[in-house]
Steps between C-alpha positions, in 0.01 A plus 500: 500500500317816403707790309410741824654217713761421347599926418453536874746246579753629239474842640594347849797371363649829350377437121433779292253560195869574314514158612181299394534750137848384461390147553196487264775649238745205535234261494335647209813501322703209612164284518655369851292218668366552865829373666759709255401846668747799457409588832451190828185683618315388206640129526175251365266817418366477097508782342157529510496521883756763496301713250238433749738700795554798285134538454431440880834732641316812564151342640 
């Protein structure tokens, strides 16, 4: 799925760029694999992909 895809569907379900920052954090930190995300919404996203949201919220 695309970043603008997937952002779009995020943004239908209520998730914030708070959100997607605080998750790139805890991965970043914690190193979490795709299906240990702090938040559900990202379950089986890499962090690469959600990187690829933040970049696409606001297009």
């Amino acid at each position: 799925m695309r970043g603008y895809e997937a952002a779009k569907i995020l943004k239908d379900q209520g998730i914030t760029l708070d959100e997607v920052n605080e998750e790139i954090a805890y991965r970043k930190e914690t190193n979490a694999f795709s299906n240990q995300p702090k938040n559900e919404a990202f379950m089986n996203m890499t962090l690469n992909e959600v990187l690829r949201i933040k970049e696409m919220w606001d297009v």
